[in-house]
N, C-alpha and C positions, 0 to 999 in steps of 0.2 A: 816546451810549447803548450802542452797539453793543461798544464797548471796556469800557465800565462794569464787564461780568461780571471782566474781566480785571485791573484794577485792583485792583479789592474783594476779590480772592483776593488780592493781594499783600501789599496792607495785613494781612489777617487772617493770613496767613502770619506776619509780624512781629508783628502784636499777640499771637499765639499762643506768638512764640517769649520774650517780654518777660512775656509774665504766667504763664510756666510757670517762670521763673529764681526771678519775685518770687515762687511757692508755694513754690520749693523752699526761696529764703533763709526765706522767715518761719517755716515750720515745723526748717530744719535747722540756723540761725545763732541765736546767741544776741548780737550786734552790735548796737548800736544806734547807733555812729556810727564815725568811723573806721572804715571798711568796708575788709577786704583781701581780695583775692583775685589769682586767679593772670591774666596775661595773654595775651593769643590769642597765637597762636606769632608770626603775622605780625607785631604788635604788640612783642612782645620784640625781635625783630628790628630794626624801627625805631628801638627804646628802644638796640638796639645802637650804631647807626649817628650816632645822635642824639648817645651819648658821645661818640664816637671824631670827629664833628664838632669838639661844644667843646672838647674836650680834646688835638687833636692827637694823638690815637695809632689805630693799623690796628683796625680791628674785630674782627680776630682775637682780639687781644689784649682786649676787652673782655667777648667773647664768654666767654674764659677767665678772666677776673673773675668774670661772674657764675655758670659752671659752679662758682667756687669759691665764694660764700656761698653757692648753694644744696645743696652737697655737705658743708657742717660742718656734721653732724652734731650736736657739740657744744654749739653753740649755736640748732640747733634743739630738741633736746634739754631744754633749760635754760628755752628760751621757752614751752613747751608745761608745764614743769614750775612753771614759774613764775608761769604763768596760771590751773595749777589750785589752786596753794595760797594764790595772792590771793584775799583779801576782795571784789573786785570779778570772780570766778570768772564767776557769774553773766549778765556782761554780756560776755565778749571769746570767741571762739572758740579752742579747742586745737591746730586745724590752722594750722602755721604758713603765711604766705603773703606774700611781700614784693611784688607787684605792682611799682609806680613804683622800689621803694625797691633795688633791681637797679642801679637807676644811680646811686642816691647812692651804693650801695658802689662801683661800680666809676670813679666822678669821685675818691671820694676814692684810691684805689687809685692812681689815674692821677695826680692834682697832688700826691700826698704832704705834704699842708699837714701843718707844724705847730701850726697852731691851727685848729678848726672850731668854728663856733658856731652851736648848732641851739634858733631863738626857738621855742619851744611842742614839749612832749615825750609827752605825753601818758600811752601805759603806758610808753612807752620802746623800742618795735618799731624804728621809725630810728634810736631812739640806740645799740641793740644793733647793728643791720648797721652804722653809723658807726663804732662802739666795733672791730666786728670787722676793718672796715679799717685803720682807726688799726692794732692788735695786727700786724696782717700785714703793714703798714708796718715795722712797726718792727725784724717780725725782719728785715728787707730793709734795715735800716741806717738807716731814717729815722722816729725815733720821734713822736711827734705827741699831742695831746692833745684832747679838746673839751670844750664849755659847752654844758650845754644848759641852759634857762630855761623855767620854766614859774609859773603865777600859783598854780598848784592843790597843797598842803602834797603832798597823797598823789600825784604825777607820780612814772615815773620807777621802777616796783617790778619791768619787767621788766629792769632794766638793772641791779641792786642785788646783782649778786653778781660776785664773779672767774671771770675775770680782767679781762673788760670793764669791769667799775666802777674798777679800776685806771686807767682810761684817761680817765673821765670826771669832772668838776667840774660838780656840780647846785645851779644858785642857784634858789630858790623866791622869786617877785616880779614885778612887774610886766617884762615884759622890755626896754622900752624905760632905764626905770632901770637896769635892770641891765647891758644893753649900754654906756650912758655909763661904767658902772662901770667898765670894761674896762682893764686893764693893758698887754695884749698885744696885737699885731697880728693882725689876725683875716685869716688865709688862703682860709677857705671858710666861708661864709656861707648859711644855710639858714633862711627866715621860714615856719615852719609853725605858727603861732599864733595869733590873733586874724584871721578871715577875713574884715575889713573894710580896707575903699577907708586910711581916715584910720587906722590903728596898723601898715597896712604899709607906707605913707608915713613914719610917726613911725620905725618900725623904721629905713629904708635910711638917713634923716636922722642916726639916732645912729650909725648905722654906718659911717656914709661918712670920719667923722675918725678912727676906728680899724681900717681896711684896710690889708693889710700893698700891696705895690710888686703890679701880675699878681692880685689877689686874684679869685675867681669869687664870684659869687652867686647865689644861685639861690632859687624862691619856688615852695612848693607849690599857690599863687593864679593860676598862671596861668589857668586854663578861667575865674577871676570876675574878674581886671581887668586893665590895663595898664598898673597901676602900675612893675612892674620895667622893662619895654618902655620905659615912657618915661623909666626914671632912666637906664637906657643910652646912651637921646639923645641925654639931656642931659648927661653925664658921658662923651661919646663911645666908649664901650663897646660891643662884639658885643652881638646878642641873638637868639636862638635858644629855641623853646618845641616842647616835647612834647607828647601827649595822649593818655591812655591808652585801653585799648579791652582793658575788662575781658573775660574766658571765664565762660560762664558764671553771669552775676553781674545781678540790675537795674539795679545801678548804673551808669552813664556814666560814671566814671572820674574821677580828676580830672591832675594834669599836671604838667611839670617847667619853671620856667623860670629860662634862663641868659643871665647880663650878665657877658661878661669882658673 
């Protein structure tokens, strides 16, 4: 009992600090799912280190990827322009914010795949930072292209202008069909679509006969299963998992994970 007073302050220190983020997102976000925001510095940090693990390269070097998508300009420009003149305006925030998605640009950066395939696109925020790697790949001599897939006709309207849509092949459909579809050897592999146990399972299944030699993959599921975890295992593949730790934000984050 004696401690009791000291506890209760700590708790309500935290409860204080969790329900003053959730006032401010309800009244200042117009989001209702796919939530972005920016990450605590510490946390970027990690997300640094996190790359330059799976990837093989200094974290200097990573560190200098992501100073670079978050300094064009350009394409933040474009994203915030393109948000206001959607039809779904209503529903997405203007301030641009890439959270997790720092390191998909900076893995693509790093493996320079030729092929990337991103299952569920939603406005197109990933396929825009993937689009912009691919482009800055390519002035570096390695050009590249990606698929992204989504079931929903209207996916995909913040990526629908150049130069990035130059980069990108957008099949609308179920994505496990359309991963079978697949011609090409899929270099980097990214399941951010249906956030259940059995279509991320069906996803790695169809994917696994069209993986190029070294292919990575990676799953926006990791904080809800251990499905990539264990296709790793079993496919004797690395695996390494991230976990974000939003600024600011109620949300808890959600995470990166990698089988190479």
């Amino acid at each position: 009992m004696a401690i009791f007073p000291k506890r209760a302050a700590r708790v309500a220190r935290h409860d204080a600090q969790v329900v003053g983020a959730s006032v401010r997102w309800l009244f200042g976000s117009r989001e209702h799912h796919n939530y972005t925001y920016e990450l605590t510095r510490r946390n970027r940090n990690h997300l640094a280190w996190y790359v330059a693990a799976v990837c093989g390269v200094p974290v200097a070097e990573v560190r200098g990827w992501f100073a670079e998508l978050e300094g064009d300009e350009q394409l933040r420009r474009h994203i915030a322009a393109a948000t206001v003149a959607s039809s779904r305006r209503g529903l997405a925030d203007r301030t641009v914010r890439y959270g997790r998605r720092l390191g998909w640009y900076a893995m693509v950066r790093a493996r320079r795949p030729a092929h990337v395939v991103e299952a569920g696109v939603d406005k197109g925020l990933g396929t825009c930072v993937l689009a912009a790697a691919l482009l800055r790949n390519a002035e570096e001599g390695h050009p590249g292209r990606l698929t992204g897939m989504d079931i929903n006709p209207a996916a995909g309207y913040l990526v629908d202008a150049a130069p990035w849509s130059g980069v990108v092949d957008l099949m609308i459909g179920d994505s496990v069909a359309a991963i079978r579809s697949l011609d090409t050897p899929v270099e980097l592999f990214l399941h951010d679509s249906d956030h259940s146990v059995a279509h991320e399972r069906a996803e790695l299944a169809a994917i696994s006969g069209k993986l190029a030699p070294g292919a990575l993959l990676l799953t926006d599921n990791v904080t809800l299963t251990d499905v990539l975890a264990r296709y790793a295992e079993t496919t004797d593949r690395r695996f390494l998992a991230f976990t974000e730790r939003p600024a600011r934000h109620w949300y808890p984050g959600d995470g990166i994970g990698a089988a190479w």
